[in-house]
C-alpha positions as CSV (number, residue, x, y, z in Angstrom):
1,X,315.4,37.0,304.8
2,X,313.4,34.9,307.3
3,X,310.9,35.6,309.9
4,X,312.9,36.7,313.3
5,X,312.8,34.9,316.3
6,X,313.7,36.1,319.8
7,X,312.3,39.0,321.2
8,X,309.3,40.0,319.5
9,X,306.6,42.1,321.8
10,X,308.3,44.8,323.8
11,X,311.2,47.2,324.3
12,X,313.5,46.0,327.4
13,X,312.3,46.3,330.7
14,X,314.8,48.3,332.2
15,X,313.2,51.2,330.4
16,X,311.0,54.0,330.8
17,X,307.9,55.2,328.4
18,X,310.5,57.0,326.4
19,X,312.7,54.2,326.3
20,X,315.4,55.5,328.5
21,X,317.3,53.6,330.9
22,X,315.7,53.8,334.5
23,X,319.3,52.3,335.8
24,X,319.9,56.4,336.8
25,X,317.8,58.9,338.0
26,X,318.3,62.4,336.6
27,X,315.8,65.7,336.8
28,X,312.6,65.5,335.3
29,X,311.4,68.3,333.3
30,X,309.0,67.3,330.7
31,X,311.1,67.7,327.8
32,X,313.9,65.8,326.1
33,X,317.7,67.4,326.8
34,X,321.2,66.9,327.4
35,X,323.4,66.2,330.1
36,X,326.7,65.0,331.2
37,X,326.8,62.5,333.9
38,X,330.4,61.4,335.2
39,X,331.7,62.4,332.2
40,X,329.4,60.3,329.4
41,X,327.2,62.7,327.5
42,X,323.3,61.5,327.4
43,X,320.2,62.5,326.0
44,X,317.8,62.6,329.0
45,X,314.2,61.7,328.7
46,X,311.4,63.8,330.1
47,X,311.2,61.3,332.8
48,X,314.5,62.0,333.8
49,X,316.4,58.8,332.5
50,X,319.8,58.4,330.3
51,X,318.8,57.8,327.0
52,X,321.0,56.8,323.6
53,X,319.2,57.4,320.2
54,X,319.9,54.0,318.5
55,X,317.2,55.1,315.5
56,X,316.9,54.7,311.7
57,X,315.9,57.4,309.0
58,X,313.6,57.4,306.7
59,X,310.5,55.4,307.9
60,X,307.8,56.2,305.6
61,X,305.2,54.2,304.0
62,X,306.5,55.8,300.2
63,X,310.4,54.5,300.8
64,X,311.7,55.9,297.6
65,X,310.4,57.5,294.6
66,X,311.9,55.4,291.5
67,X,311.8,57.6,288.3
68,X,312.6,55.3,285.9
69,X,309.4,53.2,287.2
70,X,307.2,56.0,287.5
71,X,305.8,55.2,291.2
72,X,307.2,54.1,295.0
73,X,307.8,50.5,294.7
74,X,307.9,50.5,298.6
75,X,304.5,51.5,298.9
76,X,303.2,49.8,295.6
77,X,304.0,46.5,297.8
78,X,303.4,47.2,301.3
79,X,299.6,48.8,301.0
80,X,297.8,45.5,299.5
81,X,300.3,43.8,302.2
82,X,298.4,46.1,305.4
83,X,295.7,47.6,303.7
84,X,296.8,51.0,305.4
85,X,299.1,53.2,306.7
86,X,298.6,53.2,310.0
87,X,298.5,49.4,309.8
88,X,302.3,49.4,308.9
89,X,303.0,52.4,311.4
90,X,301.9,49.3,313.9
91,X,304.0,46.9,312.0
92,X,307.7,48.8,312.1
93,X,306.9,49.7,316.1
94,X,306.8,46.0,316.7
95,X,309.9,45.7,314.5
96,X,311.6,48.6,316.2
97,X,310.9,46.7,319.7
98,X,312.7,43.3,318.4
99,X,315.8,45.4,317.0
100,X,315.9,47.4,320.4
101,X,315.6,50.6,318.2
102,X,313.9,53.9,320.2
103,X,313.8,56.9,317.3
104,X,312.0,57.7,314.2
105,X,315.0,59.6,312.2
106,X,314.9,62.4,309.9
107,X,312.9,62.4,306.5
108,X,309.8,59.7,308.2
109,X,306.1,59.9,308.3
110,X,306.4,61.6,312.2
111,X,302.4,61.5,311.9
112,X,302.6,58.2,312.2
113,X,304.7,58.1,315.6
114,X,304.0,61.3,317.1
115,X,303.1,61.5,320.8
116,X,304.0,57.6,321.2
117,X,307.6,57.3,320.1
118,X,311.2,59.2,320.1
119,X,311.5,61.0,316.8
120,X,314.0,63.3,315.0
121,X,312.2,65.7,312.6
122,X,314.0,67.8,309.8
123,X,313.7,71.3,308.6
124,X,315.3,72.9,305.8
125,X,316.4,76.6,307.1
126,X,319.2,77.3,304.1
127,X,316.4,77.1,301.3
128,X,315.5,80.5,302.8
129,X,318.8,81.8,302.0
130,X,318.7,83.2,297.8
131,X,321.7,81.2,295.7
132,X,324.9,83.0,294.7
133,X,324.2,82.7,290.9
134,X,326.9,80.6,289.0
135,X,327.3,78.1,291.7
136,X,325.1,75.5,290.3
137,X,326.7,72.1,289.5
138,X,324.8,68.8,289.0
139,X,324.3,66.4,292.4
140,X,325.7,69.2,294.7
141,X,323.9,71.9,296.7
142,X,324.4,75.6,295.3
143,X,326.1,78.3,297.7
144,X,323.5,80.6,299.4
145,X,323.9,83.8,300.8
146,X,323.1,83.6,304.1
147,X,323.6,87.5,305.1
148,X,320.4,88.0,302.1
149,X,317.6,89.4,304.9
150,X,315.8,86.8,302.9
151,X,317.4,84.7,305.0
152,X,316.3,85.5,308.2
153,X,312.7,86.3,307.5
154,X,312.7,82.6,305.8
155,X,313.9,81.2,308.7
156,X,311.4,82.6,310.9
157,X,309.0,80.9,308.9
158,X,311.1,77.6,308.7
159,X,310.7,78.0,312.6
160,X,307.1,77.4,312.6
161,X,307.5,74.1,311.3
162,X,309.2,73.1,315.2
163,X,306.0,74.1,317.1
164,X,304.7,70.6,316.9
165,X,308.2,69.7,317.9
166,X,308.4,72.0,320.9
167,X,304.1,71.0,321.8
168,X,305.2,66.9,321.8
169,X,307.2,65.4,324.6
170,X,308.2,62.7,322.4
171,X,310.3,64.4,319.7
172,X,313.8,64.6,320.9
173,X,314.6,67.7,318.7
174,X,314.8,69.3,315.4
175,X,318.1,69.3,312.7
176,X,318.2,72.4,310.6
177,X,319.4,71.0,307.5
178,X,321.0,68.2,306.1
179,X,325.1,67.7,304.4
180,X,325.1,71.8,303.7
181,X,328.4,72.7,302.1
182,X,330.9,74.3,304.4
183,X,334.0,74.9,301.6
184,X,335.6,73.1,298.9
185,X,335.7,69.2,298.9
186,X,332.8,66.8,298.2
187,X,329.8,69.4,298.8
188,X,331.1,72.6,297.7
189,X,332.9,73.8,294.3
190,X,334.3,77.4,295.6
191,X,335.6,78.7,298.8
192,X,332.5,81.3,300.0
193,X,334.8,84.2,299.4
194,X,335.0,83.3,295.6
195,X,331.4,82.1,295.4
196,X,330.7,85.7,296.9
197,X,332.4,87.4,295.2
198,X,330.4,86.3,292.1
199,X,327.2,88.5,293.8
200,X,326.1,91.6,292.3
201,X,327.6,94.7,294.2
202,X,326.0,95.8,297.1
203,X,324.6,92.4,297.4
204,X,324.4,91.6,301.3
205,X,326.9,88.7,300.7
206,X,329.2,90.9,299.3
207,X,329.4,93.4,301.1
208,X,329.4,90.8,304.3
209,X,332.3,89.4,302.7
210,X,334.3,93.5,302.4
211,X,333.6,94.3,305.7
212,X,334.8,91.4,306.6
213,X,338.2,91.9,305.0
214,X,338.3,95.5,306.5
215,X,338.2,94.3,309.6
216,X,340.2,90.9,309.4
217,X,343.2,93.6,307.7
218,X,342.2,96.2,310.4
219,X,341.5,98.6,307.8
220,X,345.2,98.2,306.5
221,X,344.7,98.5,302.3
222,X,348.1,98.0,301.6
223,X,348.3,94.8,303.5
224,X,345.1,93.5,302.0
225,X,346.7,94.3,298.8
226,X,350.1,92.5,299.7
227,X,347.9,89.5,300.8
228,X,346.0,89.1,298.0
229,X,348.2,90.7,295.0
230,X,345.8,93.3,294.4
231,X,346.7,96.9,294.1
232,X,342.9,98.5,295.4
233,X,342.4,102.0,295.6
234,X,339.4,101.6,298.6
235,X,338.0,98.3,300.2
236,X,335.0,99.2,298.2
237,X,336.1,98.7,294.8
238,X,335.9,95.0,296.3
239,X,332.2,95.4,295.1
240,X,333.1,96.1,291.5
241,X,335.2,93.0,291.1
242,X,333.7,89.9,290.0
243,X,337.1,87.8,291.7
244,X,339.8,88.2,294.1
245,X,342.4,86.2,292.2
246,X,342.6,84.6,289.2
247,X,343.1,80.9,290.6
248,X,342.4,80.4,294.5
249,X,344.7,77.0,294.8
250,X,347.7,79.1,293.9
251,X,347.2,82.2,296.1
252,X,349.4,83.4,298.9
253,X,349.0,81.4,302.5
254,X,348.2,84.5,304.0
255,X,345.0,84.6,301.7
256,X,344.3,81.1,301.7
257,X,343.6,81.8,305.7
258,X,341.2,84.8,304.8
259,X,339.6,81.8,303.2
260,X,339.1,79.7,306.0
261,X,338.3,82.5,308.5
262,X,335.4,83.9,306.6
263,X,333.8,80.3,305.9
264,X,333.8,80.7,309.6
265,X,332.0,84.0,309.7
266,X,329.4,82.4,307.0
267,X,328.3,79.4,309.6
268,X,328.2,82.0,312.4
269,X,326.0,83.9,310.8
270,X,323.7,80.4,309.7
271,X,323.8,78.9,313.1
272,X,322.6,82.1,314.7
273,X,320.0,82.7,312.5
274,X,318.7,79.6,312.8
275,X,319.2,79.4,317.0
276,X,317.5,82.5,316.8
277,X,314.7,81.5,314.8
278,X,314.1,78.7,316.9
279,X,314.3,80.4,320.5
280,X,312.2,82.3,319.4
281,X,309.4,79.5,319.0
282,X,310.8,77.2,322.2
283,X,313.4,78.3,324.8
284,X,313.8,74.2,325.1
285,X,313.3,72.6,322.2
286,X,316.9,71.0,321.4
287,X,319.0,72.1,318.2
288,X,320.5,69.0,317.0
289,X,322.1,71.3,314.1
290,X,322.5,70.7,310.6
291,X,324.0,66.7,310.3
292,X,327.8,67.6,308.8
293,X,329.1,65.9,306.3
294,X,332.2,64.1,307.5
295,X,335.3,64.6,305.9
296,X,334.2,67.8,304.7
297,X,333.8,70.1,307.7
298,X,336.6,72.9,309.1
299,X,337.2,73.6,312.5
300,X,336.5,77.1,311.9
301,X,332.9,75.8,311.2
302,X,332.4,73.6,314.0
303,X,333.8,76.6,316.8
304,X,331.1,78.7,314.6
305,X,327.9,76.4,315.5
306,X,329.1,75.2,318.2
307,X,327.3,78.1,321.0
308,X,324.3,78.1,318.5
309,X,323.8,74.1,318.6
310,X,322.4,71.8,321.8
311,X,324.2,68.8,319.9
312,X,326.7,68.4,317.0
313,X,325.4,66.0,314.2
314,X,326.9,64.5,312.0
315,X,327.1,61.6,309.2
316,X,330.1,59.8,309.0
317,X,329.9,56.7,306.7
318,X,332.8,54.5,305.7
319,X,334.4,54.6,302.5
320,X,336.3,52.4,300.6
321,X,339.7,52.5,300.8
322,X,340.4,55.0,297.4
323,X,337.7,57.5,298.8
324,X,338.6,57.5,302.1
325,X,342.1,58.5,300.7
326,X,340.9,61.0,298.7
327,X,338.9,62.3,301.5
328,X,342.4,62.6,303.6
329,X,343.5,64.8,300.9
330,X,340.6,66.9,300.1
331,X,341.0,67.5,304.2
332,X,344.5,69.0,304.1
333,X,344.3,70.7,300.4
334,X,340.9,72.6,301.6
335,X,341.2,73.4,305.4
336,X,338.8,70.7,306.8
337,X,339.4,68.8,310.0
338,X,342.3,66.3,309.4
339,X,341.8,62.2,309.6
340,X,344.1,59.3,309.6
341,X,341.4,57.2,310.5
342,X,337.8,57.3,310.6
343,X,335.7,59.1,313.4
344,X,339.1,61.5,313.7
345,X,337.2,64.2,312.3
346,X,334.4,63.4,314.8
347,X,336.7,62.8,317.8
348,X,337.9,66.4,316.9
349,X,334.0,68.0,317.0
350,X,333.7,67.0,320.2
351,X,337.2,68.5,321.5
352,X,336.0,71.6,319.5
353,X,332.9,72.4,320.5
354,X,332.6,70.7,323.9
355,X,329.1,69.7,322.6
356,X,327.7,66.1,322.9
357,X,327.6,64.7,319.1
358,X,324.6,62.4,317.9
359,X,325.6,60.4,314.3
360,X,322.8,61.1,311.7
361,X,323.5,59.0,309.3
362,X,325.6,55.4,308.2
363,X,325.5,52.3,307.1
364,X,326.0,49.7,304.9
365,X,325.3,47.6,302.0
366,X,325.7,44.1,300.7
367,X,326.1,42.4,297.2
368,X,323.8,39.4,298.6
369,X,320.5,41.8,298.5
370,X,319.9,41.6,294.6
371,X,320.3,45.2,294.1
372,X,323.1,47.2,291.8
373,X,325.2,49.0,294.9
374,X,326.7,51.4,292.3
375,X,325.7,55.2,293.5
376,X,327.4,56.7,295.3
377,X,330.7,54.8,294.4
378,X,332.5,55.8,297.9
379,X,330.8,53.3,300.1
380,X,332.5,49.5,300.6
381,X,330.0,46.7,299.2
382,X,330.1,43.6,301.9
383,X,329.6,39.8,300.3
384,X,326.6,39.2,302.4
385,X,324.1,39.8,305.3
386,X,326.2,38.7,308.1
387,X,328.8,40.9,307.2
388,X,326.8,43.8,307.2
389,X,325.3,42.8,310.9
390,X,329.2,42.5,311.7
391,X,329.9,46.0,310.4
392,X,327.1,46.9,312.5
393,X,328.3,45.7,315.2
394,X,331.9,46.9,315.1
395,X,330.9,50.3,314.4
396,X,328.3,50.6,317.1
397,X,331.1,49.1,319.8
398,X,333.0,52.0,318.3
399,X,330.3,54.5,319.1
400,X,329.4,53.4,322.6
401,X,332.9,53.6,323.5
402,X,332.6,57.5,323.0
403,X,331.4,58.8,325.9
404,X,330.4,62.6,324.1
405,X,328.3,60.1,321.5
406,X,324.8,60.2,322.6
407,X,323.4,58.5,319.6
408,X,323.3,56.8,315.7
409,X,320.9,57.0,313.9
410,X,321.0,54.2,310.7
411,X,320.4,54.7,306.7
412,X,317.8,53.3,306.3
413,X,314.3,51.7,306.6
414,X,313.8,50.5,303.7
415,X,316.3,49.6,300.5
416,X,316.5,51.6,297.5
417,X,314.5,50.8,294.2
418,X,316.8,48.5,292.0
419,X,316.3,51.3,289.4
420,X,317.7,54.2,291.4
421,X,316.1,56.7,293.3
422,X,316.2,60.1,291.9
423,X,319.3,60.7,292.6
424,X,320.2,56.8,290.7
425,X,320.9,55.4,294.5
426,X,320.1,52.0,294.1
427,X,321.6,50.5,297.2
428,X,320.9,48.4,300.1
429,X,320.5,50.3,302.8
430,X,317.3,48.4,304.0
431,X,316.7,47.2,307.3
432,X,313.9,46.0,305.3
433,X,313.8,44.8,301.3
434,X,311.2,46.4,298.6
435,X,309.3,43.9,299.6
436,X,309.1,44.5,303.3
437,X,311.0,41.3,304.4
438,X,313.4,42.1,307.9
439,X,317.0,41.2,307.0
440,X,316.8,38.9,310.2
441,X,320.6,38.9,310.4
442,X,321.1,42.8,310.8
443,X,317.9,43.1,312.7
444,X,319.2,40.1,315.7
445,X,322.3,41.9,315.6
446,X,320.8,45.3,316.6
447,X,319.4,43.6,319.3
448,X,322.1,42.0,320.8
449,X,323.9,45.6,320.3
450,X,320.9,47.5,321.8
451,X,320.4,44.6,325.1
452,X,323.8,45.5,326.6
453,X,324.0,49.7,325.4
454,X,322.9,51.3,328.4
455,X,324.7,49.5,331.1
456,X,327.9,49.6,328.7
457,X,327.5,53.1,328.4
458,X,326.9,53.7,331.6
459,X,330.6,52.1,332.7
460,X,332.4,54.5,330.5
461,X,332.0,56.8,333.4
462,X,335.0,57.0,336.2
């Protein structure tokens, strides 16, 4: 850590109030949007100028709640250091302006940067959805049922939470959720249909899920029975039946693709309930959609969301090398996108969904910070600081060379407590230490990065 030299007063001058780049004129219309331009996807200010959210998440005065300490070490040191909130609020906006960062990502204190600054809030539109009992396993999300009416009058009310969104010229858009599980893998313990078929009969799910097989069968019993080694009387004794097979790895091909196709049915119906919800509030306001896991995401999902979304997001960290290859093969044994190397999976969004994609979360940590690195276990450790401003750097040149990438936002302000958050992450994620020290070497780096992005974008185009 050391105090950082260089630029230290202002965003680059090449940019307008919403730090876009005025190197291209484009139609003005108040709000933030999308746009292709020669080919190169952009976010577009309200001025009317290109703009690429470089941002980080998670800028709040709390940083993380530590449980074994009892408090927010985070806050514990920077209050006595400003004596306020709105006294560090000033603090990271003059940090952001070394680093060349423009957006405030998802889970900050958006009070704090409202009206002034570019910022990415989050909602939470699948709590409204009631859980399929019995899905419930430790550290991952439970399945929902998303055709529950429950669901749609929740999300109504989720909606309200975007008016300030949609009022504010400054926030770029809203994400619905965050790394919801979209089948088997990482995130998810059952394929929907089996999670499903654990609701009660006459449960909306359920009978979702029946009408679905009527129809994907075209009311042809016999064949559903041939498919799935059943010998059903009606498709409604579906509803009396607590499982459609007795071990879903081994089941026929045929079945495995009745699978796949109704985890596609289950994200239509999210992503339109949530599009709806939020049309309903703002015919502008841009749906940046619910930040994908990588790795762990089917096509059948992303052609789902994909006339429901303004943007794709999604968070595609590395992994170390024995992740990443079990990643490969969870892809292939549960129907997810498939990936030799990294940002396959993404490449493939794009060519999906024709959609611009914005990357929600990543980073990286290093042994040098003092902290334990151990949770999650899937995530490469680097020796030091200028290793992690090199992985920076490689992995933004990466980005920029996308022309459908239209942003990354980076995990994340501030490091993890030493003792583990509540989830026992105790990494260095940091741009900053507990303490509130810059790691000068990432922070220079992000500036070098950020000094050249726009006109380097901007030559992508033919």
């Amino acid at each position: 850590m050391f105090a950082l030299g260089g630029p230290t007063s202002c965003w680059f001058s090449n940019q307008d109030a919403y730090h876009g780049w005025t190197g291209v004129n484009l139609a003005a219309t108040g709000r933030f949007r999308v746009e292709q331009v020669n080919g190169v996807w952009w976010f577009v200010t309200p001025a009317g100028h290109p703009f690429f959210s470089s941002g980080v998440n998670h800028i709040s005065s709390y940083g993380d709640y530590a449980p074994q300490l009892g408090t927010y070490p985070y806050r514990d040191e920077i209050l006595p250091l400003y004596g306020s909130e709105s006294a560090w609020a000033e603090e990271v906006l003059k940090r952001l302006a070394r680093a060349g960062l423009n957006t405030v990502g998802a889970w900050s204190q958006y009070e704090h940067f409202a009206g002034r600054f570019p910022y990415t809030p989050i909602l939470g539109f699948a709590a409204g959805a009631p859980i399929v009992p019995g899905t419930s396993v430790p550290r991952l999300p439970e399945v929902r049922d998303y055709f529950d009416p429950a669901f749609v009058s929740g999300a109504t009310q989720q909606a309200e939470n975007a008016r300030s969104c949609a009022a504010d010229p400054y926030c770029i858009g809203v994400f619905s959720d965050n790394e919801l599980p979209w089948g088997p893998g990482f995130t998810q313990i059952l394929p929907f249909v089996d999670a499903y078929m654990k609701l009660a009969a006459g449960a909306p799910g359920k009978v979702a899920l029946q009408h679905f097989l009527e129809e994907r069968h075209a009311g042809d019993l016999a064949a559903f029975n041939t498919v799935w080694r059943l010998s059903l009387t009606s498709f409604g004794e579906i509803q009396g039946l607590a499982t459609l097979s007795a071990n879903w790895r081994q089941d026929t091909a045929a079945a495995k693709a009745d699978r796949i196709a109704f985890r596609g049915r289950v994200a239509a119906r999210y992503f339109q309930v949530v599009h709806d919800a939020l049309r309903a509030i703002d015919p502008t306001v841009l749906i940046l959609g619910c930040r994908f896991y990588a790795y762990s995401t089917g096509a059948d999902t992303i052609a789902a969301a994909a006339p429901f979304v303004d943007v794709i997001s999604v968070n595609p960290y590395e992994w170390n090398e024995t992740w990443f290859t079990s990643a490969r093969n969870s892809a292939v044994l549960n129907g997810h996108l498939p990936f030799a190397e990294q940002f396959d999976d993404v490449d493939a969004m794009n060519a999906i969904s024709g959609k611009p994609i914005l990357v929600t979360e990543w980073g990286y940590r290093a042994a040098d910070a003092g902290l334990p690195n151990t949770w999650p276990p899937v995530y490469p450790t680097l020796a030091d600081q200028v290793e992690r401003a090199d992985a920076y750097e490689q992995y933004m040149d990466r980005l920029l060379a996308r022309p459908f990438v239209i942003g990354a936002h980076w995990y994340e302000w501030a490091d993890n407590p030493a003792t583990g958050r509540f989830d026992g992450e105790d990494n260095n994620w940091g741009l900053v230490n507990g303490s509130d020290e810059i790691y000068g070497d990432l922070f220079v780096r992000m500036w070098s990065v950020h000094h050249s992005m726009y006109t380097r974008r901007a030559s992508l185009a033919p």
